[in-house]
DRENTOR-226012 format. One record per residue (C-alpha): residue in three letters; x, y, z. Coordinates in steps of 0.5 Angstrom, whole numbers, padded with zeros to 4 digits, always signed. Layout:
# DRENTOR-226012
ALAXYZ ...
***
This chain:
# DRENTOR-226012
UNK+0000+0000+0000 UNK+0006+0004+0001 UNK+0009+0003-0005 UNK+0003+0005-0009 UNK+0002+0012-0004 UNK+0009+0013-0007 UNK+0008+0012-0013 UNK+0001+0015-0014 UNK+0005+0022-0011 UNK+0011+0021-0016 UNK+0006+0021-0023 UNK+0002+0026-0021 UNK+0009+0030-0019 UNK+0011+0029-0026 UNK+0005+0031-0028 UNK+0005+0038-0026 UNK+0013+0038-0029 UNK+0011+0037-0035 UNK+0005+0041-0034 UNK+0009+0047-0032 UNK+0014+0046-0038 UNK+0009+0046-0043 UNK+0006+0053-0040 UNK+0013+0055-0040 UNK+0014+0054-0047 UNK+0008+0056-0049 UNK+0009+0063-0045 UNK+0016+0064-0048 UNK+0013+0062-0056 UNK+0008+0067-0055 UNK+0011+0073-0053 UNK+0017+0072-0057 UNK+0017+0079-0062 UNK+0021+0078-0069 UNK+0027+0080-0069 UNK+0027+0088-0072 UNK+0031+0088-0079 UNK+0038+0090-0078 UNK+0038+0097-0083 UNK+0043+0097-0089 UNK+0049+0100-0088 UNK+0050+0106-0092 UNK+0055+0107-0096 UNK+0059+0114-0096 UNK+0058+0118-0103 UNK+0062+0123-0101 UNK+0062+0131-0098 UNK+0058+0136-0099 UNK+0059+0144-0096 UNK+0054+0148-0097 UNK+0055+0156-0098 UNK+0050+0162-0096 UNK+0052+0169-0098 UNK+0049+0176-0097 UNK+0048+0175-0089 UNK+0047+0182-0086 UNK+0041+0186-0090 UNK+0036+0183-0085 UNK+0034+0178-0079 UNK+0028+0174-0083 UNK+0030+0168-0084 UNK+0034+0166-0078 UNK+0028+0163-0075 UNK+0028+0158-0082 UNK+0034+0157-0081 UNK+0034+0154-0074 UNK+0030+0147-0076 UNK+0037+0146-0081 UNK+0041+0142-0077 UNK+0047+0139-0082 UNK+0053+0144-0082 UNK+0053+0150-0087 UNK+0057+0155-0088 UNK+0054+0162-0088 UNK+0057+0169-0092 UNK+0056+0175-0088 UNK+0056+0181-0092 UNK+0060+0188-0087 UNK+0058+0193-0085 UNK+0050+0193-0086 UNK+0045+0194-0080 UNK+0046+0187-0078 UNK+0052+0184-0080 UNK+0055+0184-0073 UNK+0049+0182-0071 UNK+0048+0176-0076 UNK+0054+0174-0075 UNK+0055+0172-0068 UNK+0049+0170-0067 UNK+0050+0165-0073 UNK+0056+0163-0070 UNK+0054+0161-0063 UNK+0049+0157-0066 UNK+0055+0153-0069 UNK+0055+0156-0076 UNK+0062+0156-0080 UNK+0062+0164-0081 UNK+0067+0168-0087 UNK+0066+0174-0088 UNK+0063+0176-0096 UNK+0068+0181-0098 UNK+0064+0186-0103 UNK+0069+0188-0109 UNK+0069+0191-0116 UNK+0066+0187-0122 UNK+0066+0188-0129 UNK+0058+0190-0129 UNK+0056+0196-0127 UNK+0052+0194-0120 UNK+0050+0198-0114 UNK+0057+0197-0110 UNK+0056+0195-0103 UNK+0061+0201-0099 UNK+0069+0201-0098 UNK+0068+0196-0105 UNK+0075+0193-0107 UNK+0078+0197-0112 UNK+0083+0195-0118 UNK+0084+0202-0118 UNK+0087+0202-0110 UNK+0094+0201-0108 UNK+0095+0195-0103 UNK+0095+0200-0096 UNK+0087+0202-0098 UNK+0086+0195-0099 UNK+0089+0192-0093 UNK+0085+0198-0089 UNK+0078+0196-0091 UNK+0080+0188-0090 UNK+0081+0190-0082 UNK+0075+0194-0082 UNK+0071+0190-0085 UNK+0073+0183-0080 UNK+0071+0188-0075 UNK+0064+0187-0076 UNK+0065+0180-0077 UNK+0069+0178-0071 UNK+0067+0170-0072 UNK+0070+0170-0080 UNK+0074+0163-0079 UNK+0074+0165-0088 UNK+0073+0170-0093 UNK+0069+0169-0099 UNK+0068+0175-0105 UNK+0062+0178-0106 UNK+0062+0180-0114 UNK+0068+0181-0115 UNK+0069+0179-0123 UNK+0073+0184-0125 UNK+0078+0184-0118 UNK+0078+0177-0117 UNK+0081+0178-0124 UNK+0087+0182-0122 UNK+0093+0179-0120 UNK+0095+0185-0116 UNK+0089+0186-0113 UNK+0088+0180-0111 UNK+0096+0179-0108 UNK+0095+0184-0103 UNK+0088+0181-0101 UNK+0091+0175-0100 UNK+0098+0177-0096 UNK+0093+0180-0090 UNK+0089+0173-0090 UNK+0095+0169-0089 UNK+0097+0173-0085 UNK+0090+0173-0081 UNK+0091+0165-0082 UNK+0084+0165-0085 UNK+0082+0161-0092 UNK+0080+0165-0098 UNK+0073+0161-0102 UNK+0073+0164-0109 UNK+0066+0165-0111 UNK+0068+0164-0119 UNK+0064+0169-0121 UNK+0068+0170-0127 UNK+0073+0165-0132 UNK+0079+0169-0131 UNK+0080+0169-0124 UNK+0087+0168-0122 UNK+0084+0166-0115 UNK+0087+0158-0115 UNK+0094+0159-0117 UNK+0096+0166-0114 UNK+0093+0162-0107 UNK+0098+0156-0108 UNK+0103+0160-0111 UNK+0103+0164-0103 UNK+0101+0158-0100 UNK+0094+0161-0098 UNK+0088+0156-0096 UNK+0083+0156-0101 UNK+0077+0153-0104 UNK+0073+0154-0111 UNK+0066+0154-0112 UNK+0063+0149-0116 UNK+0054+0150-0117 UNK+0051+0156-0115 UNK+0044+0153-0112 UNK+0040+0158-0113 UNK+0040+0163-0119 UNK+0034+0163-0121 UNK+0028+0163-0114 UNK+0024+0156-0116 UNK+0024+0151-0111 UNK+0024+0146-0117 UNK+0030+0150-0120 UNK+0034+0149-0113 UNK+0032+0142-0112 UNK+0035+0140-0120 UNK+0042+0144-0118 UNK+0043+0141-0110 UNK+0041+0134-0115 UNK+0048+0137-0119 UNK+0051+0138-0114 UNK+0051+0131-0111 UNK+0053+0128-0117 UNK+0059+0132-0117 UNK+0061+0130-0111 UNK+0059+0123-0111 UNK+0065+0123-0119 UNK+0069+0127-0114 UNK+0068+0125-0107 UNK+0067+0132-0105 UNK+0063+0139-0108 UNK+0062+0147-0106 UNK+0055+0149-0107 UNK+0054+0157-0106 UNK+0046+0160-0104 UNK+0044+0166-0101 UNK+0040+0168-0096 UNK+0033+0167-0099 UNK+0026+0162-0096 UNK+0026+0158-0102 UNK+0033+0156-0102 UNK+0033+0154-0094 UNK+0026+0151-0094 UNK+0029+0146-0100 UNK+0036+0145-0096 UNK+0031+0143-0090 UNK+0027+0138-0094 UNK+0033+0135-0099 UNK+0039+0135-0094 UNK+0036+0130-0089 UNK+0036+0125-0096 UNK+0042+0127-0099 UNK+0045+0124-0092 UNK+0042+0117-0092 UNK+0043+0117-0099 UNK+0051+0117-0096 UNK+0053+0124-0097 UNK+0056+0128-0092 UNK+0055+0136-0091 UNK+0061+0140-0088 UNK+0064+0147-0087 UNK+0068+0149-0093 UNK+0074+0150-0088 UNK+0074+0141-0089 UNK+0076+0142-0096 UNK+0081+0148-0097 UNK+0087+0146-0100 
***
């Protein structure tokens, strides 16, 4: 008798195990979730700078300019009502600032005051270059602001880039005439400099913007990097909000022109 006692007490003990087992199991079956898909490396395209000219005539466009969190490096003209203002608030937000520096072009533009003359000896120049970089403390660059004659002239062009070297600051050449003598005279003085590629936004289309930023990326993807030029328009920062996010998981990376100087 007690041996079936025990025995009974051992089957019904095994019964509950395997019981508990298969709860077990089925608890686990259910609330196992699929594992998340591993996303696909992105394979890095190449990098891009984008550069915005002519900061300084207003405030209006900050506020756009906020919801852009990729680096860009913003052109700032001197001297106007807010480019002091501009200018170190941009750099605070973490902007690579240059100063745009207004001279002399083919064309009979409006000049912008203390314009770079082809007619001035090399003191009026340097003059207005210290000037100038007062208004804009936060300038780690310089790029010209029109410019077609003057960046055409090697003595114009010499004395401007002997004061930049001597400030330790790069020169970006806007290429806004086929003569420009900017790339070889820099290499010559062992000056840092870039070279514009596409300008973005010749015409205020947002389609047209898109198209070229498009040209923009091509160029980088064939040559690992590209120098886009903008200004400080709506349309041309409401199309970089939208299409930089998808240049960069496409594999592009954005960076300060300061990345690309030679």
């Amino acid at each position: 008798m007690k041996k079936y006692r025990r025995y009974k007490i051992a089957v019904i003990i095994l019964s509950c195990a395997v019981v508990l087992e298969g709860m077990v199991i089925f608890g686990l079956t259910r609330s196992k979730k699929p594992l998340p898909k591993a996303r696909p490396a992105v394979t890095f395209k190449g990098k891009i700078a984008i550069v915005l000219d002519d900061w300084g005539y207003s405030l209006k466009n900050l506020g756009i300019l906020e919801g852009i969190k990729y680096p860009l490096t913003l052109s700032v003209l001197p001297r106007l009502n807010y480019s002091a203002q501009v200018a170190g608030d941009l750099a605070k937000r973490g902007y690579e600032v240059i100063l745009h520096l207004p001279m002399e072009p083919y064309e009979r533009f409006r000049l912008e005051q203390n314009t770079i003359l082809v007619s001035m000896g090399e003191q009026s120049i340097r003059q207005i270059i210290k000037e100038d970089l007062f208004s804009i403390l936060s300038a780690r660059g310089v790029s010209n602001h029109m410019g077609s004659r003057a960046t055409s002239d090697t003595r114009t062009m010499s004395a401007v880039f002997k004061e930049l070297k001597k400030r330790n600051l790069y020169f970006l050449d806007s290429l806004v005439s086929p003569k420009s003598v900017c790339g070889q005279l820099a290499k010559d003085l062992g000056l840092d400099f870039a070279r514009r590629d596409i300008f973005l936004d010749n015409q205020q289309d947002p389609a047209y913007i898109k198209g070229q930023i498009y040209k923009l990326k091509a160029l980088a993807r064939m040559r690992g990097e590209a120098i886009g030029i903008g200004h400080d328009r709506k349309a041309t920062l409401e199309v970089l909000k939208e299409v930089m996010p998808q240049l960069e998981n496409e594999g592009y990376k954005f960076v300060y022109v300061s990345e690309l100087v030679k």
